[in-house]
C-alpha positions as CSV (number, residue, x, y, z in Angstrom):
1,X,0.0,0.0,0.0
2,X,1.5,3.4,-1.2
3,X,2.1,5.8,2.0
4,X,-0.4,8.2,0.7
5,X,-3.2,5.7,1.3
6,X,-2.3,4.5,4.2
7,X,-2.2,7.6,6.1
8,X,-6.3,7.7,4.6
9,X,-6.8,4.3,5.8
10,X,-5.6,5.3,9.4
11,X,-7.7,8.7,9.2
12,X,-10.8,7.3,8.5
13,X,-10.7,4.0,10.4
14,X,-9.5,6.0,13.3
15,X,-12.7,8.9,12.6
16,X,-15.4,6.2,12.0
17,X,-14.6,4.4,15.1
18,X,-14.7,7.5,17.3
19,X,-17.6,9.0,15.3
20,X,-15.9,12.1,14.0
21,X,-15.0,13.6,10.4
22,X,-11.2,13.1,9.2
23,X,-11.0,17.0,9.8
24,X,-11.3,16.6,14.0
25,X,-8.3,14.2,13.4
26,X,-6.4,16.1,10.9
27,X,-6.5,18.8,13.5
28,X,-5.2,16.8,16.5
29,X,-2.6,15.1,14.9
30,X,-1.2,18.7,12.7
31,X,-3.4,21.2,13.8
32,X,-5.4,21.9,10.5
33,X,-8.1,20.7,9.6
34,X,-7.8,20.3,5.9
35,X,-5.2,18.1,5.6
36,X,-6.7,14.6,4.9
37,X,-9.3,17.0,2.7
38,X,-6.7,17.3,0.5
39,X,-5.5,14.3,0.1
40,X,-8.8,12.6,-0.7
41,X,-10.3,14.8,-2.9
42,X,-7.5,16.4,-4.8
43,X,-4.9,14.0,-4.7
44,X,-2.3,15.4,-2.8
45,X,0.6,13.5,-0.8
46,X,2.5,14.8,1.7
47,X,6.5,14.4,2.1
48,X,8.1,12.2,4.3
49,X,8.7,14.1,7.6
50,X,5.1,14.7,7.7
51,X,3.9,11.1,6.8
52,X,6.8,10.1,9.7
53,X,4.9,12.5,12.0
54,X,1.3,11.1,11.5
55,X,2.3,7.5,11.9
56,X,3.7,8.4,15.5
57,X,0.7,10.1,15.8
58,X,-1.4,7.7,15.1
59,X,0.6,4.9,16.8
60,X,0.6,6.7,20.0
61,X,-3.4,7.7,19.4
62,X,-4.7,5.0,18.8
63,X,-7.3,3.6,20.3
64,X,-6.7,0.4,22.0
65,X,-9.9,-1.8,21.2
66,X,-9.3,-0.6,17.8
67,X,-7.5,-3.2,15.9
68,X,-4.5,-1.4,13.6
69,X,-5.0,-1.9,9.8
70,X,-3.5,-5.0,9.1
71,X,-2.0,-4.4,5.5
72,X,-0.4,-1.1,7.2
73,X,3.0,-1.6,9.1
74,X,2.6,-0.4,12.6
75,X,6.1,1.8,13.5
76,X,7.3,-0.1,16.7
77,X,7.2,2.1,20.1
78,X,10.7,3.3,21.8
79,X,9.5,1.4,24.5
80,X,10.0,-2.0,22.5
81,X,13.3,-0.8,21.3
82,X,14.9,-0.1,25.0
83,X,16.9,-3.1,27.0
């Protein structure tokens, strides 16, 4: 899966299982509200430090009895990393 869609997979899982629009999570994850706007209806991407900086957000946001796209690779927490 490109990275471009997998950053809409995570928005709108993420907003359908709370019950709110990609915008309320656009702003808590970058603090505007039409960024996931963009991407879905005019086709944009975004460059890598930003796609870096929703996948933390989203790994560190999401919900726990929300199971994580499966076709998506989860980034790994610091916390598995340390000895």
């Amino acid at each position: 899966m490109k990275q471009r869609d997998a950053l809409i997979t995570l928005a709108t899982t993420l907003s359908a299982h709370r019950g709110v629009t990609h915008y309320a999570i656009s702003m808590r994850a970058l603090g505007k509200g039409d960024f996931f706007k963009k991407m879905i209806e005019c086709g944009w991407d975004c460059r890598t430090a930003t796609a870096e900086r929703l996948l933390a957000w989203f790994n560190e946001n999401w919900d726990r009895d929300l199971e994580w796209p499966r076709d998506i690779p989860r980034p790994s927490s610091k916390q598995e990393g340390a000895s």
